[in-house]
C-alpha positions, 0 to 999 in steps of 0.5 A, spaced: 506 492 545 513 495 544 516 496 537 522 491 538 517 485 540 512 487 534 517 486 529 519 480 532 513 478 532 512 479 524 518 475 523 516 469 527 509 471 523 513 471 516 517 465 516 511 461 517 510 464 510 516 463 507 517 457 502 523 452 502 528 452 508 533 457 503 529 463 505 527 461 511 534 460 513 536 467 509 530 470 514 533 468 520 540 470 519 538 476 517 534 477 524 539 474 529 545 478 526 546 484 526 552 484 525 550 482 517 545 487 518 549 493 519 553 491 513 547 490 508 543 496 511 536 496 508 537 492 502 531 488 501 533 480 501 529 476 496 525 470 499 520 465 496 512 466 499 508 460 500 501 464 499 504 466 492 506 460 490 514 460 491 514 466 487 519 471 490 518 478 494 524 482 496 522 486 503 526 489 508 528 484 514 529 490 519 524 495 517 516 494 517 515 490 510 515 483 514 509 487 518 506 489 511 506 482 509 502 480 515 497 484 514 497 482 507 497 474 507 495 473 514 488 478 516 487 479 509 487 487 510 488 487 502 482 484 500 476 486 496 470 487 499 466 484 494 466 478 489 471 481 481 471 479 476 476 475 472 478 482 469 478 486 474 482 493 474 484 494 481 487 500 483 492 500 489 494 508 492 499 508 497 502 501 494 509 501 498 514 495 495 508 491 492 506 486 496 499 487 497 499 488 489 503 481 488 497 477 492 491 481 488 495 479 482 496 472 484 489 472 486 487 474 480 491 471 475 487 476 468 486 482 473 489 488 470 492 492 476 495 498 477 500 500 483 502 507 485 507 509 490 511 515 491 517 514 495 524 513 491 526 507 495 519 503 495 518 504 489 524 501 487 523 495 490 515 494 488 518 495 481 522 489 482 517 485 486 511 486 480 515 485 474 513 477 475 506 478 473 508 482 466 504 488 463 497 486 466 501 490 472 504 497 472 507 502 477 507 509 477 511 514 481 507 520 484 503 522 490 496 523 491 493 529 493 486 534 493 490 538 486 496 538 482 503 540 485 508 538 488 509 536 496 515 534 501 514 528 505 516 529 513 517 525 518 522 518 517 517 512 519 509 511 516 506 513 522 510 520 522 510 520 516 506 527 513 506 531 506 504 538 505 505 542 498 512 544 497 514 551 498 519 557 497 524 555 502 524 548 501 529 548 496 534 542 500 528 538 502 526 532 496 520 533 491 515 529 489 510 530 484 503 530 486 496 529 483 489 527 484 485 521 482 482 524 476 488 526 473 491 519 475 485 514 473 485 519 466 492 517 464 493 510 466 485 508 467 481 512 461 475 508 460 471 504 463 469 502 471 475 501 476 473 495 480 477 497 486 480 502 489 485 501 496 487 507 497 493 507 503 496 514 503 499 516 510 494 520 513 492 523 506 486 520 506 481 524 508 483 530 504 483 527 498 476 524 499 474 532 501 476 533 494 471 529 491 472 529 483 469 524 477 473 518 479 466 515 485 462 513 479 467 509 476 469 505 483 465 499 484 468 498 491 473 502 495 477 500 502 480 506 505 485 506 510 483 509 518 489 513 523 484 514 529 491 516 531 491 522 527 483 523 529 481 520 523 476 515 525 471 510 523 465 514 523 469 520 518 471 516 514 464 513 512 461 519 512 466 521 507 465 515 503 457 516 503 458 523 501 461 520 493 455 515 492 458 509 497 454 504 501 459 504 507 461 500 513 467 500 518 471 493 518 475 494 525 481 491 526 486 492 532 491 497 530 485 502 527 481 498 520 478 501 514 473 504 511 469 500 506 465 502 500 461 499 495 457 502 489 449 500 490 
């Protein structure tokens, strides 16, 4: 499927989900001008979502946010493997402009949820997207990596985008702080379980599970992003996923799918 049919396929996709025919029309105008386009640029445009009850989110019509809110609300690539409690504590790393986010906290109207997102821009636009839910929802800027550090982030859409730790002669290139799920769990989650975990880092999965840490224990259940395109396979990943502690299973989908784990 080329890359121009997929979005167009996203936006039909996503005006079904829109709410009230102001954002459907917003949608629309967006899409079959460019023109308009070209003078917004990558502007988020604020539309009313029918799965969030009306409630707004501010996407990116031309980029790939449509596509991520029909992974989210229509194949429920977000969603938790197992039954939470009213309470939760959620944790989503890798969380883009807060849209997977935003259902789990509608979902879970009491769930505590922490969002953890390292690029400027979609940090930025998720801090506007969850501050509807409050301070049961918090948003911190940094990556997440196997150590403390700082990386560079290289390559200019999600499938190409890679990090590596900076180095000397990066001095032009943009920073951004770095650490591991420990030190990140220690600050803002100090004490007691994390009911789930997904975990969507670009790629960066694998190493980050290679480094293992404290954290497993205190993860009930845990969906893990695959890029069989990167060779990080189904299989990889759940022996990733046993090697900490975790009952796990590979839920496929057309584009790769996930590793799941569950603590027994």
């Amino acid at each position: 499927m080329s890359t121009l049919l997929a979005r167009w396929r996203s936006a039909i996709a996503a005006l079904r989900m829109t709410h009230g025919a102001r954002s459907r029309a917003r949608l629309l105008a967006f899409k079959l001008d460019p023109r308009r386009s070209a003078r917004v640029g990558s502007e988020p445009v604020a539309l009313r979502i029918a799965p969030l009850g009306g409630r707004i989110l501010h996407l990116r019509p031309h980029g790939t946010d449509l596509a991520t809110l029909v992974h989210v609300f229509a194949e429920g690539q977000h969603l938790p493997p197992i039954e939470l409690p009213a309470e939760a504590r959620i944790c989503e790393l890798g969380a883009n402009v807060g849209t997977a986010v935003a259902a789990l906290a509608h979902n879970y109207p009491a769930a505590h949820l922490l969002a953890v997102e390292p690029d400027p821009e979609n940090a930025a636009i998720a801090a506007r997207n969850l501050a509807q839910f409050g301070e049961r929802c918090r948003l911190v800027r940094v990556a997440i990596w196997d150590h403390v550090c700082e990386l560079v982030l290289e390559g200019s859409t999600p499938t190409s985008l890679r990090a590596r730790p900076a180095e000397a002669g990066d001095r032009g290139s943009a920073r951004v702080a770095a650490t591991t799920i420990d030190e990140l769990l220690g600050a803002e989650l100090p004490d007691g379980p994390v009911d789930y975990l997904h975990l969507c880092i670009e790629g960066s999965e694998p190493r980050v599970l290679a480094a293992g840490g404290r954290w497993p224990q205190r993860v009930r259940s845990i969906r893990v992003e695959l890029y069989p395109e990167l060779g990080y396979r189904g299989e990889d990943c759940t022996a990733q996923l046993r090697a900490l502690g975790f009952e796990a299973r590979i839920e496929s989908a057309w584009w790769g799918g996930y590793g799941i784990g569950v603590r027994g």
